[in-house]
C-alpha positions as CSV (number, residue, x, y, z in Angstrom):
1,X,-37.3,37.4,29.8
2,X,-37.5,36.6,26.2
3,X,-41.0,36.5,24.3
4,X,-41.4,34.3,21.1
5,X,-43.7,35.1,18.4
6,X,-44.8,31.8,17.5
7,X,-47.1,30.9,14.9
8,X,-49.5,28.0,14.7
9,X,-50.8,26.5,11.2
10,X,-53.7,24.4,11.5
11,X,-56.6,23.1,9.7
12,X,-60.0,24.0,11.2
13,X,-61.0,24.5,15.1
14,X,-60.4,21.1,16.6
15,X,-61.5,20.0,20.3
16,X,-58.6,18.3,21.0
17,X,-56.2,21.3,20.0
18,X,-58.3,24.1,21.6
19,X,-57.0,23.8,25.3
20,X,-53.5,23.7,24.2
21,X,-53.7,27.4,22.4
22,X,-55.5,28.7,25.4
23,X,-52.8,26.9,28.0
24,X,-50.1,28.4,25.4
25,X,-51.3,31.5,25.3
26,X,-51.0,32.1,28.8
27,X,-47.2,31.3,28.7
28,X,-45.7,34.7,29.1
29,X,-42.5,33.7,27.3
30,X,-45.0,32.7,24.3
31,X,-47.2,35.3,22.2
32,X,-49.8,32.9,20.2
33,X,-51.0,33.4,17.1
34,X,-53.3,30.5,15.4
35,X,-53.8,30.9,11.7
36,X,-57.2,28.3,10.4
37,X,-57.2,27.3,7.2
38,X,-61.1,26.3,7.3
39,X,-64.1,27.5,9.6
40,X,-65.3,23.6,9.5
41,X,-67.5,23.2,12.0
42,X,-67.6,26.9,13.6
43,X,-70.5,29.0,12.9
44,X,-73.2,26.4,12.5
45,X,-73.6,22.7,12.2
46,X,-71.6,20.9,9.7
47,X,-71.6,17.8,7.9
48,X,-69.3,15.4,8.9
49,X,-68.7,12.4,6.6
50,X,-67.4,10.3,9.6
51,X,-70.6,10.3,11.6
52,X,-72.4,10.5,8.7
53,X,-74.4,13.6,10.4
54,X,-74.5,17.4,11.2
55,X,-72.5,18.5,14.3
56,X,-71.3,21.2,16.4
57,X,-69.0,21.0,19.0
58,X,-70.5,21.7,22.6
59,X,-67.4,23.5,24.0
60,X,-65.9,26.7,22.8
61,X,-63.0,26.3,20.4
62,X,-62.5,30.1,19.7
63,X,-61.5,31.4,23.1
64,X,-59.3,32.4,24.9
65,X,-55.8,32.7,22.2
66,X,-55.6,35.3,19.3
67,X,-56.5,33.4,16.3
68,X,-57.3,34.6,12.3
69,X,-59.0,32.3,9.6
70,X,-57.4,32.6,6.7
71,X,-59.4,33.0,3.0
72,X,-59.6,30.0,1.9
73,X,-59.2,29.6,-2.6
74,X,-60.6,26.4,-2.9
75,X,-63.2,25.1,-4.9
76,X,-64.3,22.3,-2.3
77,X,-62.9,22.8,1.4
78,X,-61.5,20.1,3.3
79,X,-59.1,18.1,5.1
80,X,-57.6,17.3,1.8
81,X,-54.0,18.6,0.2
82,X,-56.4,20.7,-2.3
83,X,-59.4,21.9,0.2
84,X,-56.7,24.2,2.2
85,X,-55.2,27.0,-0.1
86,X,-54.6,29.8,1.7
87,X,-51.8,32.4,0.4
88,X,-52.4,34.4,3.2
89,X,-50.1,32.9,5.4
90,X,-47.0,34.1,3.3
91,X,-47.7,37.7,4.4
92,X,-48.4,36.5,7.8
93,X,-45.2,35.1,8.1
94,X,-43.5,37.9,6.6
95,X,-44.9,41.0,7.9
96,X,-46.8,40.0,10.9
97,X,-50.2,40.3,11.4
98,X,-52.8,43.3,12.3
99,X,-56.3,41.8,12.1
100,X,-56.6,39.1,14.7
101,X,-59.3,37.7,17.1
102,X,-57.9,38.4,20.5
103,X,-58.2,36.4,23.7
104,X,-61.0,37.5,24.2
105,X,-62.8,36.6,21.0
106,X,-63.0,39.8,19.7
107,X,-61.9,41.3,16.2
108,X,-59.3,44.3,16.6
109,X,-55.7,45.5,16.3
110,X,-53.0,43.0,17.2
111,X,-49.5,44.3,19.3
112,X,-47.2,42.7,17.5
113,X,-47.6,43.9,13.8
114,X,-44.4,43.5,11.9
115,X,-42.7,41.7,14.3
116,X,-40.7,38.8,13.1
117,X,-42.2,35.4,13.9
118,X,-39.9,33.2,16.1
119,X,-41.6,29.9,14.6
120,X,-43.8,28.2,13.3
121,X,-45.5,25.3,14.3
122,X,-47.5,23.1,10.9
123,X,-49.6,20.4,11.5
124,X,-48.9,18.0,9.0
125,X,-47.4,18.2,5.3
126,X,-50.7,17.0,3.8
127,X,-52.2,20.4,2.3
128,X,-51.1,23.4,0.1
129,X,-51.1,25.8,2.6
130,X,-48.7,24.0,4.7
131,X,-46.1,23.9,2.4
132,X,-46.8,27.7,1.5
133,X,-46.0,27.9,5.3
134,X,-43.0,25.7,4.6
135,X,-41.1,27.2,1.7
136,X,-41.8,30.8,2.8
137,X,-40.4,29.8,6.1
138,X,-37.2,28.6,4.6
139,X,-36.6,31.4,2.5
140,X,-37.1,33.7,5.5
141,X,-35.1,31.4,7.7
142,X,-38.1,31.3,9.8
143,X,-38.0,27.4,12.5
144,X,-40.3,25.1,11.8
145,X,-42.0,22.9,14.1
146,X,-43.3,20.1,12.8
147,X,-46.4,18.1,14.3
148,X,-47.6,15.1,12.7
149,X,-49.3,11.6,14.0
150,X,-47.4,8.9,11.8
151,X,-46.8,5.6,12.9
152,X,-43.6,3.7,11.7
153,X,-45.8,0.5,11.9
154,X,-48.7,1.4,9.4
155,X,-45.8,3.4,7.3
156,X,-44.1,-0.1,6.5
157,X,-47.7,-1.5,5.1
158,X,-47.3,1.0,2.2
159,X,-45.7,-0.2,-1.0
160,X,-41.9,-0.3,-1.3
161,X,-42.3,2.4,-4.4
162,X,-44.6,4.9,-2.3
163,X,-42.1,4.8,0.3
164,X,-39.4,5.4,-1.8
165,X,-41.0,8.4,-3.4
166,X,-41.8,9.8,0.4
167,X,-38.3,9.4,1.5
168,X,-37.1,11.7,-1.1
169,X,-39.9,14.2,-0.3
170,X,-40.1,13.9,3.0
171,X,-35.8,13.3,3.3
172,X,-35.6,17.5,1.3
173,X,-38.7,18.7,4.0
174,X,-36.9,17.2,6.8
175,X,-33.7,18.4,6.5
176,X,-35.3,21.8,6.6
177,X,-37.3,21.0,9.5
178,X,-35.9,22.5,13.1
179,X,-37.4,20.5,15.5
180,X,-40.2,17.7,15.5
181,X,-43.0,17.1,17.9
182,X,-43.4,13.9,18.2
183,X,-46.5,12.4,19.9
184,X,-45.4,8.9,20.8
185,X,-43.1,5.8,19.8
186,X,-44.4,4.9,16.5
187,X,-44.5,8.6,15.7
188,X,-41.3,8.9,16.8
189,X,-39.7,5.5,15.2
190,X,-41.1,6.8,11.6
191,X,-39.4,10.6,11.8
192,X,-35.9,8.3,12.6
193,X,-36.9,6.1,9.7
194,X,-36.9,8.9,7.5
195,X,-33.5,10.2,8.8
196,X,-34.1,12.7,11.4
197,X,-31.7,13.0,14.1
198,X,-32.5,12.7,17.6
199,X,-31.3,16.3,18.8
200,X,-34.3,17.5,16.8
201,X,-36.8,15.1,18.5
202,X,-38.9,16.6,20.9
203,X,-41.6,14.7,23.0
204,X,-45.1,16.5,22.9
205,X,-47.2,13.3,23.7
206,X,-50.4,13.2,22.4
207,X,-53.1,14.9,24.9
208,X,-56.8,15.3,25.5
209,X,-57.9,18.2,28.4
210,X,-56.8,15.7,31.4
211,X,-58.2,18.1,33.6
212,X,-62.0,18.7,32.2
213,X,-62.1,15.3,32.4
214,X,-60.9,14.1,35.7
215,X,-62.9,16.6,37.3
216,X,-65.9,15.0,35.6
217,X,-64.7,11.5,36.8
218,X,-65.2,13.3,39.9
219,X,-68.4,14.5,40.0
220,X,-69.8,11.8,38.3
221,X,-68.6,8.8,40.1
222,X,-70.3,9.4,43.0
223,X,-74.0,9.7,40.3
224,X,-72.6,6.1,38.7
225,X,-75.4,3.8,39.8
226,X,-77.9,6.6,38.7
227,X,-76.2,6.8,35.3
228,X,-76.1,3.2,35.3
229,X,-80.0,2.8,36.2
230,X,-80.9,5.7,33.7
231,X,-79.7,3.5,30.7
232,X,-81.2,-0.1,32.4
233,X,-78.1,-1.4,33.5
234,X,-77.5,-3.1,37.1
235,X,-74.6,-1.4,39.6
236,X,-72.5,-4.7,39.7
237,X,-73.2,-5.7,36.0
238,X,-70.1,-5.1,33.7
239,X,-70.2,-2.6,30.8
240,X,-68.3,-3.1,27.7
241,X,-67.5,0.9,25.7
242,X,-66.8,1.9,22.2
243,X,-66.5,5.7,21.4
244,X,-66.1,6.7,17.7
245,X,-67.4,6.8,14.4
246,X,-68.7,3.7,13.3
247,X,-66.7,3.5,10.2
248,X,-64.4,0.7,8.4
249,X,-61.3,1.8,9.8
250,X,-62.3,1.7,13.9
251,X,-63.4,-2.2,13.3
252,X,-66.6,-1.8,15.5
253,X,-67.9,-5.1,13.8
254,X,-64.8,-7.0,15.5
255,X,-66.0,-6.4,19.2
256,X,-69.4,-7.2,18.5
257,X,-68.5,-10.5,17.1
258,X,-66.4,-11.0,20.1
259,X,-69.6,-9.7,22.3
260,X,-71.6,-12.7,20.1
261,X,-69.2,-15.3,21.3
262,X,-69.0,-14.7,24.9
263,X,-73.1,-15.0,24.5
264,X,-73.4,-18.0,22.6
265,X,-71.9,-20.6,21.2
266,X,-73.2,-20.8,18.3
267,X,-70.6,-18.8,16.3
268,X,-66.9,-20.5,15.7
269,X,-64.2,-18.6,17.1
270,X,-62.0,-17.9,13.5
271,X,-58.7,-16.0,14.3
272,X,-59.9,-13.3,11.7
273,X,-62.5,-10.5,11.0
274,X,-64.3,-11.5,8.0
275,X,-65.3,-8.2,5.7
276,X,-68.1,-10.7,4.7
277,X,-69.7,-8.7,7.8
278,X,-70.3,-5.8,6.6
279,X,-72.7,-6.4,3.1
280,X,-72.6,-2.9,1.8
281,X,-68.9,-2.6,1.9
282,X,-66.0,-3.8,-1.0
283,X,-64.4,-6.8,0.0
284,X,-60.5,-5.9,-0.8
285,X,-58.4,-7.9,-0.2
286,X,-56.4,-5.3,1.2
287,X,-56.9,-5.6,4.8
288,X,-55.7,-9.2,4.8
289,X,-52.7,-8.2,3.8
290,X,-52.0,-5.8,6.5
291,X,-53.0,-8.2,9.2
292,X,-50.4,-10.7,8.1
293,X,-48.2,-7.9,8.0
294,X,-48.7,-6.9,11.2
295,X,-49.1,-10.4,12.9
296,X,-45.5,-10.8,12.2
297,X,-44.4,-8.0,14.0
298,X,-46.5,-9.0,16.9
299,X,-44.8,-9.5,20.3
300,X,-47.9,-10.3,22.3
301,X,-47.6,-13.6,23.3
302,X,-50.2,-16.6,22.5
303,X,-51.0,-17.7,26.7
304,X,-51.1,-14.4,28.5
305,X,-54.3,-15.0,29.8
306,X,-55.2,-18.1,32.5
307,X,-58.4,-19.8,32.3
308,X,-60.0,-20.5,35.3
309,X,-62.9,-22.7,32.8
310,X,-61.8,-25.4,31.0
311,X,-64.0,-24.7,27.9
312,X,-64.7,-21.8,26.8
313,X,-68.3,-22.5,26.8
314,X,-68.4,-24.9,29.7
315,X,-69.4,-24.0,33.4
316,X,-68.1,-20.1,34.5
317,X,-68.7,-17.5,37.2
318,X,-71.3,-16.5,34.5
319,X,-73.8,-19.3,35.2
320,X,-74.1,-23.0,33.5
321,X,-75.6,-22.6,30.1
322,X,-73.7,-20.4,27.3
323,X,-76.6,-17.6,26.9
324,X,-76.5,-16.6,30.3
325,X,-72.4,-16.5,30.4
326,X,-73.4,-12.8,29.7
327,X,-76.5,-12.2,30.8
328,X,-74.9,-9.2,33.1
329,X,-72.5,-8.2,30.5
330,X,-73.4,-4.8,28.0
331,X,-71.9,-3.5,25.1
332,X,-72.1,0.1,24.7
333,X,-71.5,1.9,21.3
334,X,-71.2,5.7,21.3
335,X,-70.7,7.1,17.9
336,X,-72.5,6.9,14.6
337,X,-71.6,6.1,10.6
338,X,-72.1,4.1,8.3
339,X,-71.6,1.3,9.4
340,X,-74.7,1.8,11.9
341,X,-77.1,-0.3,10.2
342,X,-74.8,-3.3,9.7
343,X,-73.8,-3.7,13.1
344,X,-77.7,-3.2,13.6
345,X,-78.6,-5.8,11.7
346,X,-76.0,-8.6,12.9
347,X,-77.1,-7.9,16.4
348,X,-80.6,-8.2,15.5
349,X,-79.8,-11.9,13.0
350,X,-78.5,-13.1,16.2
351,X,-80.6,-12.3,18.8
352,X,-78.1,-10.6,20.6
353,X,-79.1,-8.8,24.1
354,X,-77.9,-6.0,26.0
355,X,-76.1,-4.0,23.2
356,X,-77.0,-0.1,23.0
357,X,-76.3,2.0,19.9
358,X,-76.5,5.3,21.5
359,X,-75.7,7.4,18.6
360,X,-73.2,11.0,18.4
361,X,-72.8,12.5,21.9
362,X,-70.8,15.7,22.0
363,X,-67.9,16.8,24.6
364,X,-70.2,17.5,27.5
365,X,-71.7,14.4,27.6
366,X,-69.1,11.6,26.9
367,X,-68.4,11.7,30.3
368,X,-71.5,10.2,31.3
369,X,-70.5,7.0,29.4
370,X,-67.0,6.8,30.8
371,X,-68.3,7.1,34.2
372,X,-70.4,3.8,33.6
373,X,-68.0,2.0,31.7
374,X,-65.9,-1.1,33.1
375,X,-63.6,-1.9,30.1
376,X,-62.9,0.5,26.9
377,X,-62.1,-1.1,23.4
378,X,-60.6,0.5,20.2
379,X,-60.6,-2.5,18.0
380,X,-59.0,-0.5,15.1
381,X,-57.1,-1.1,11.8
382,X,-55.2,0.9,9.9
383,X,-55.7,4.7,9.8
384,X,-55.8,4.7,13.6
385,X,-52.5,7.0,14.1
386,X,-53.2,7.6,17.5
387,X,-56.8,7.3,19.0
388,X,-57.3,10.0,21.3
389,X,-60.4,8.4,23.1
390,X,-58.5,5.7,24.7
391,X,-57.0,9.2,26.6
392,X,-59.9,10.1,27.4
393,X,-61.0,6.7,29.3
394,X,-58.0,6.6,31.0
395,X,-58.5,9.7,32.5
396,X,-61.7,7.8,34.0
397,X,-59.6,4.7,35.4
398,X,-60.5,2.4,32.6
399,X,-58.5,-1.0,31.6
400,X,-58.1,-0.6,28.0
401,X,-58.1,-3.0,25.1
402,X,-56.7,-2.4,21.7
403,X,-55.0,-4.0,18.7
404,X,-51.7,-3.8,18.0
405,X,-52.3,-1.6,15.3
406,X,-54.0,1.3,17.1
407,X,-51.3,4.0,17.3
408,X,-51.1,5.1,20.9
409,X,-51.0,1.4,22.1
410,X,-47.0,1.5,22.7
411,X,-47.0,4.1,24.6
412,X,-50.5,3.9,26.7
413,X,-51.1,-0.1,26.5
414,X,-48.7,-1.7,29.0
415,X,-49.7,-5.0,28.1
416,X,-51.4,-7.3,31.0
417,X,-50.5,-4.0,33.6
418,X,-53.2,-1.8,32.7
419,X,-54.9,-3.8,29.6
420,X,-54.4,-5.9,26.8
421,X,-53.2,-5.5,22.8
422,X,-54.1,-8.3,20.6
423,X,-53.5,-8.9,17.1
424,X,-55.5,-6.6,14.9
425,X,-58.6,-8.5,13.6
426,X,-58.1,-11.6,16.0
427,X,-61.4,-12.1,17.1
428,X,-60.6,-14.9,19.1
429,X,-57.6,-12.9,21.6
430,X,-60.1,-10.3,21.4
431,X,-62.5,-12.4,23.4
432,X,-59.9,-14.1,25.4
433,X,-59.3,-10.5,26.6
434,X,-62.6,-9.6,27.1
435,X,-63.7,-12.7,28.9
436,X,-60.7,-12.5,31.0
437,X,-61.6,-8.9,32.4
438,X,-65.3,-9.8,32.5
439,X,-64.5,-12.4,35.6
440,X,-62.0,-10.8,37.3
441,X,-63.5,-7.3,39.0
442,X,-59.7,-7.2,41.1
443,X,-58.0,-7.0,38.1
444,X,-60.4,-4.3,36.1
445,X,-59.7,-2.3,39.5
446,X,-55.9,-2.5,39.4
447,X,-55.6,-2.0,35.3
448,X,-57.7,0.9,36.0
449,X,-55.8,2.0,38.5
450,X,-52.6,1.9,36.0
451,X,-54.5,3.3,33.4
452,X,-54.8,6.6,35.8
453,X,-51.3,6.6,36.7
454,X,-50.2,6.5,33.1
455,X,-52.2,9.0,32.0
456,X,-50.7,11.6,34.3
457,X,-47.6,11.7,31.7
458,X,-49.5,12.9,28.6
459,X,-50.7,16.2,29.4
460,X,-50.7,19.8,27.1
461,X,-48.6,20.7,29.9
462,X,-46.2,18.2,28.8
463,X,-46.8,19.4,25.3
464,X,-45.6,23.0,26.6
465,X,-42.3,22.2,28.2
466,X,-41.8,20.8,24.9
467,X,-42.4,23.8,22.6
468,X,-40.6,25.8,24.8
469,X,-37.6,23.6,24.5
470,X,-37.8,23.7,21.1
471,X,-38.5,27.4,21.2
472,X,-35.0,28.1,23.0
């Protein structure tokens, strides 16, 4: 049997990456090795601009593969093209490697000094490091496996002369590229839009650890009531979840606007998001621009959803008047930033009931919140190239809601089989959507249901049989 020496180029420790190195590095055709270009996150609580708080990951990220973290020259680490510079993974590539963490966490001699590396997989092109990986590769005719979340949609908002200058930057890395992991459509459509050929496409959808959380689905469904109870909410009420940081990008203002409307009437149903929301934050006009963008490239039709009121406002299964439409209905935000206080402060201006900010919750406990959960929403603009949460609730039976921007909504959205995609922005579909699902338990059941199903395909699994095809 043949063994590759593969190489893995990545940032910092991530959650979501973690159980793929450990399922990889019990591949025997595979021997792992994961270079970090940052220890964000690792030793002790960091600050994370997102959340706008210190955190540390509940879950081990450093077991269970060989792994090294290479010295890092920059002035300022981070996620940015200048925060990674690491020359050390030019003499990694070419001679191997002799100091590494091993499975088992621990510091010692590696087995495979000076053997030639088979591949290496990059994730991303944004950083110096990764294109010391690249060129060093190339000149040692090492493959390179390239993993990246890029949506062709959001690529086309760009301007015309940006996108001219990527296609001859990206058109010379490309060509020198030897297979691409792409994570979805989107992902996909934007590698052919820059000219790469479909015999170097490989599928490696885009995966969270299916199994950790099925098994707490599991466990917890039978506790549901008591979770339910625990945070004041009634077993047959219907619960309404965002998960994420609470930042301009995810939209969080958007679904509690659309939350204020089903309550009251008192708010007029605009097609449009207003930034006017948010006080502390520039009003560019930029935004705008992308919505239009994107409404014309919207296939969702206008009537997918039947009315069984006749006004919006009139009589429902929610009771006579508009403030009790909703009266068993809760919004649940999990996540902090920024825009915290605003969202705060709206619900507060209109006397809105039965919303919960309930701040950061780590990896062991977002199950808890799934497990209540009746509908998920990721209302999200651009800078959403994926959103890996909307995995996660799947993985619980969730119907899902997005906007048509949100980059995992081709692949994991079936629209009106499993959830809904609506125009990004458009509060108005948002809480046609909502309202829709809200009065009809049968059909949250069966979406749910379909969300499961669908799920079952996007697995690190999956992600294997990939890399090994593009290994051989």
């Amino acid at each position: 049997m043949t063994k590759y020496k593969l190489a893995i180029l990545t940032s910092h420790p991530i959650q979501y990456q973690t159980p793929l190195f450990q399922l990889l590095a019990k591949q025997p055709e595979i021997d792992l090795t994961v270079y970090f270009c940052w220890d964000f996150g690792v030793s002790e609580p960091t600050y994370d601009s997102g959340f706008g708080k210190e955190i540390k990951w509940d879950i081990s990220l450093l077991e269970g593969y060989k792994y090294k973290f290479l010295k890092n020259y920059s002035f300022k680490p981070s996620s940015k093209f200048w925060g990674q510079i690491n020359p050390g993974i030019i003499k990694e590539l070419i001679l191997g490697t002799s100091d590494v963490h091993n499975i088992n966490g621990n510091f010692g001699t590696s087995d495979v000094q000076l053997k030639k590396t088979n591949a290496i997989l990059t994730y991303g092109w944004n950083s110096f490091s990764n294109w010391l990986a690249f060129l060093t590769a190339f000149l040692k005719k090492i493959p390179v496996f390239l993993h990246a979340e890029s949506p062709l949609n959001q690529e086309l908002l760009k301007p015309k002369w940006k996108i001219k200058i990527k296609k001859i930057i990206l058109g010379w890395l490309f060509r020198r590229i030897s297979a691409f992991l792409y994570i979805g459509e989107e992902n996909k459509k934007f590698y052919q839009y820059y000219g790469v050929p479909g015999e170097k496409l490989v599928f490696c959808p885009y995966a969270v650890d299916n199994s950790r959380f099925m098994a707490a689905s599991d466990e917890l469904g039978v506790m549901r009531n008591e979770l339910r109870k625990k945070q004041g909410i009634g077993k047959d009420d219907v619960v309404i979840l965002f998960v994420g940081k609470l930042i301009r990008k995810k939209r969080p203002m958007d679904l509690l606007r659309a939350f204020s409307i089903l309550r009251t009437s008192d708010i007029p149903r605009g097609s449009t998001s207003p930034m006017s929301d948010f006080p502390n934050i520039d009003d560019s006009t930029a935004w705008k621009s992308d919505i239009a963008k994107l409404k014309g490239e919207s296939n969702i039709a206008k009537s997918d959803v039947q009315h069984e009121s006749a006004s919006m406002f009139g009589t429902s299964d929610f009771g006579g008047n508009p403030t009790s439409r909703t009266s068993d209905v809760h919004l649940l935000y999990v996540g902090d930033g920024e825009l915290r206080p605003n969202l705060e402060k709206y619900t507060k201006e209109h006397n809105l009931k039965n919303i919960y900010f309930l701040g950061f919750k780590n990896q062991t406990e977002l199950p808890e919140y799934y497990t209540i959960a009746d509908i998920f929403v990721l209302p999200s603009g651009v800078g959403e190239t994926w959103g890996l949460v909307v995995n996660e609730a799947m993985c619980f039976g969730l119907p899902i809601i997005v906007s048509d921007v949100v980059g995992c909504g081709p692949d994991l959205v079936k629209h009106g089989e499993n959830g809904y995609i609506y125009p990004v922005g458009n509060i108005e579909k948002l809480t046609d959507y909502l309202e829709d699902l809200i009065k009809n338990p049968e059909k949250r059941k069966s979406f749910g249901k379909k969300s499961f199903e669908i799920i079952q395909e996007y697995t690190y699994e999956k992600d294997i049989k990939g890399i090994l095809e593009a290994l051989k």
